[in-house]
C-alpha positions as CSV (number, residue, x, y, z in Angstrom):
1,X,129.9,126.9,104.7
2,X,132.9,125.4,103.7
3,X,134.9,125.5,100.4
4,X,137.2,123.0,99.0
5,X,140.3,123.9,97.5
6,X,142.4,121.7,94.8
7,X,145.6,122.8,92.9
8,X,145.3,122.2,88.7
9,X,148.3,121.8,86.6
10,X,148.5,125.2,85.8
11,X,150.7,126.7,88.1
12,X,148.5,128.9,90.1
13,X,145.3,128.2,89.0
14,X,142.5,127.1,92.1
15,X,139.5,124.6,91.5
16,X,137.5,125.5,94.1
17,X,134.1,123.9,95.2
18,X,132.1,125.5,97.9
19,X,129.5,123.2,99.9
20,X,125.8,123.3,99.3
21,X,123.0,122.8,101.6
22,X,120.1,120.5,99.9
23,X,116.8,119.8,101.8
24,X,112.9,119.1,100.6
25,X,113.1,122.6,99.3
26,X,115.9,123.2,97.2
27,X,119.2,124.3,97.4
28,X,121.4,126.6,99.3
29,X,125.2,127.7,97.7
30,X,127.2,130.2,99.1
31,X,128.6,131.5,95.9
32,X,131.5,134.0,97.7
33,X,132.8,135.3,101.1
34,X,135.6,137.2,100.9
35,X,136.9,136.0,104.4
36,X,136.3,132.6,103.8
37,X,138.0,132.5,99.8
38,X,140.7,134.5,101.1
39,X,141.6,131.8,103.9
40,X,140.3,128.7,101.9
41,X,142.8,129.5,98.8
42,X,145.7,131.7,100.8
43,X,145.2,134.7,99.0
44,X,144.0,138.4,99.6
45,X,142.2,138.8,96.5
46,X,139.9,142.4,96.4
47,X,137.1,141.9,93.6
48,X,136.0,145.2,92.8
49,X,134.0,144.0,89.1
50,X,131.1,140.8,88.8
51,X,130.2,140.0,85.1
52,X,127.7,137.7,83.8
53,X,127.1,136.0,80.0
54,X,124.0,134.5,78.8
55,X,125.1,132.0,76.1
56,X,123.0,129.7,73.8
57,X,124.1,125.8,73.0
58,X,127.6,125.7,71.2
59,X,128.7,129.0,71.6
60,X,132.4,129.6,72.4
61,X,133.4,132.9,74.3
62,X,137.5,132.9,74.7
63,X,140.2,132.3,75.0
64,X,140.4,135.7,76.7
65,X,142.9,137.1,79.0
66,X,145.0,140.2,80.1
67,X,148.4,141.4,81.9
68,X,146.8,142.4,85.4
69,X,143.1,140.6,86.1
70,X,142.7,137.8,88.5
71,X,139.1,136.3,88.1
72,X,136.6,133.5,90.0
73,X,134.3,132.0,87.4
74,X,131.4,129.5,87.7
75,X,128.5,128.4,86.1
76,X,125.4,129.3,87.9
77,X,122.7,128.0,85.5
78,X,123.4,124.8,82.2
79,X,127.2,123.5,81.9
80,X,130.3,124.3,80.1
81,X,133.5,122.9,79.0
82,X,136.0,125.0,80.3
83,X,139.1,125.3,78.5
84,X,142.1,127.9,80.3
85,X,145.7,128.2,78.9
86,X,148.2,129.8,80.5
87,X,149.9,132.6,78.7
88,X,152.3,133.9,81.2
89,X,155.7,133.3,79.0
90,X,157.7,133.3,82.2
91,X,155.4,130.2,84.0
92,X,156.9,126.4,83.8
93,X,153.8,126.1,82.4
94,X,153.2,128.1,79.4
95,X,151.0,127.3,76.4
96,X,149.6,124.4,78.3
97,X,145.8,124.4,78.8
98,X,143.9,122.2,80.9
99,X,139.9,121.8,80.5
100,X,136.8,121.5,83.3
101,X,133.1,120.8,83.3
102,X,131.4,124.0,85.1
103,X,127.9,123.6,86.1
104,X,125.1,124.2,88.1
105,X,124.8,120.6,89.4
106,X,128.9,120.5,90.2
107,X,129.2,124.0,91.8
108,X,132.6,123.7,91.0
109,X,135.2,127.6,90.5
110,X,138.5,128.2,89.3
111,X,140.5,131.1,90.4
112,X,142.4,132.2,87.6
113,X,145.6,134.7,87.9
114,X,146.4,137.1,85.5
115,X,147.7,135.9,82.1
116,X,145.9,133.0,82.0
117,X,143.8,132.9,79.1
118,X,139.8,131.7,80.1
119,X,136.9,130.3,77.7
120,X,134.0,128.7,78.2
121,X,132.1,126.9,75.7
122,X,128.2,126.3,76.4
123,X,126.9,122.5,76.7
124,X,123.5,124.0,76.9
125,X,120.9,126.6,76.1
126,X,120.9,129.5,78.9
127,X,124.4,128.8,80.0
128,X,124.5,131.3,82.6
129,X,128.8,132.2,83.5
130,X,129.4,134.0,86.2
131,X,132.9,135.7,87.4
132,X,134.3,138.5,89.5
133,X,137.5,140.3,88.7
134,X,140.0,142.1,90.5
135,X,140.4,145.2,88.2
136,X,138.0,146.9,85.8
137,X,137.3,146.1,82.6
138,X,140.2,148.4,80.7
139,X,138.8,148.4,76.4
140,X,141.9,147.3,74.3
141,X,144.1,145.7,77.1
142,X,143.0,141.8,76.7
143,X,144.6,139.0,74.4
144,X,142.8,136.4,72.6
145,X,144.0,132.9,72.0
146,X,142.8,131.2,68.6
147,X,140.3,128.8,69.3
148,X,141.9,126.2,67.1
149,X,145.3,127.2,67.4
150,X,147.7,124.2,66.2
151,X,150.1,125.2,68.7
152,X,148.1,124.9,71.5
153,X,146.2,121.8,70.1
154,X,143.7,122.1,72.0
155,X,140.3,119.5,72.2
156,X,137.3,121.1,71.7
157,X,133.9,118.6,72.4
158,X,132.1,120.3,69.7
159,X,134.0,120.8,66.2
160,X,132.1,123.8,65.1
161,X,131.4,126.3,67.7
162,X,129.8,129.5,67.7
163,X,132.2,132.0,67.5
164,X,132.2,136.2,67.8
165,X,134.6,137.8,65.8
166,X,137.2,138.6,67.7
167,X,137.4,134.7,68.7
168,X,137.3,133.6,65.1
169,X,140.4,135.8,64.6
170,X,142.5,135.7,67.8
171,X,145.4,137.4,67.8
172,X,147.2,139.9,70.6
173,X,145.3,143.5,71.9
174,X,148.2,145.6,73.4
C-alpha cells in the first residue's frame, strides 16, 4: 500500500492519503504502518495512545490541543469539516487555521504536531473520528480555542454547532 503525502499551510502539518484497494466486494484501507508513515512523511513518530469519538450531526468537538502530543486523525465512518489552528506562538504561522473535509469516501489524515489546536465538526449522524497520539492523555494539560473566536475568524459551515462545555467556553488549561 502506498500513502500520499502533501504539505498544508501550517508549517508542519501532513495531509496524508493512504491508497485503497476496491473490488466487487468492498473495500480494503490500510489505515497505519508504522514503517511505511514513518518513511512516507520523514518522521519517527511512536504512537503509544488510539482514541475514537462517536458524534451526532452538528456537533463540534475542539479546538483542542496541548504542549507535547503529535496525533494522526481520520474519519473512518460519515464526514467532517476539519478546522486546525496553529497555536505554537513561535511558528511563522501562528493563529492561522486552515480547514479539510475528512471522510470515509476521501480517506484522507492529517498529521498534526504538538501545539496545533484540532476540531472536527460532524457533517453527519455516526461520524466516527479516529486518531492516535504520541503521548498519553495527561487530565488538565490541553488548551482550548473558542469556537467563534473573532481573532481567529474562523468559518464554520454550520452557524450553530453543538457544543460541550468546555468548547462553549474556551480558554487556556495549564
Amino acid at each position: 500500500m502506498k500513502l500520499s503525502v502533501e504539505k498544508t499551510k501550517l508549517q508542519g502539518v501532513q495531509l496524508i492519503v493512504p491508497s485503497r484497494f476496491e473490488d466487487h466486494r468492498g473495500t480494503y484501507l490500510e489505515v497505519f504502518d508504522k514503517k511505511r508513515f514513518n518513511e512516507a512523511t520523514n518522521t519517527n513518530i511512536n504512537f503509544v495512545q488510539d482514541d475514537i469519538s462517536i458524534s451526532h450531526k452538528h456537533v463540534l468537538r475542539g479546538i483542542h490541543g496541548d504542549w507535547e502530543t503529535t496525533k494522526l486523525v481520520t474519519v473512518l465512518n460519515g464526514s467532517g469539516y476539519a478546522v486546525i489552528v496553529d497555536n505554537r506562538p513561535d511558528s511563522p504561522t501562528y493563529k492561522q487555521w486552515e480547514s479539510f473535509i475528512l471522510s470515509r469516501d476521501n480517506r484522507h489524515q492529517l498529521l498534526l504536531p504538538a501545539g496545533i489546536g484540532n476540531s472536527i465538526l460532524s457533517l453527519e449522524d455516526n461520524m466516527i473520528y479516529y486518531y492516535k497520539q504520541n503521548t498519553h492523555f495527561t487530565e488538565g494539560k490541553q488548551f482550548t480555542l473558542k469556537w467563534d473566536d473573532p481573532e481567529l475568524d474562523i468559518w464554520w459551515c454550520v452557524k450553530k454547532p453543538i457544543l460541550s462545555q468546555r468548547d462553549e467556553r474556551g480558554g487556556y488549561v495549564k
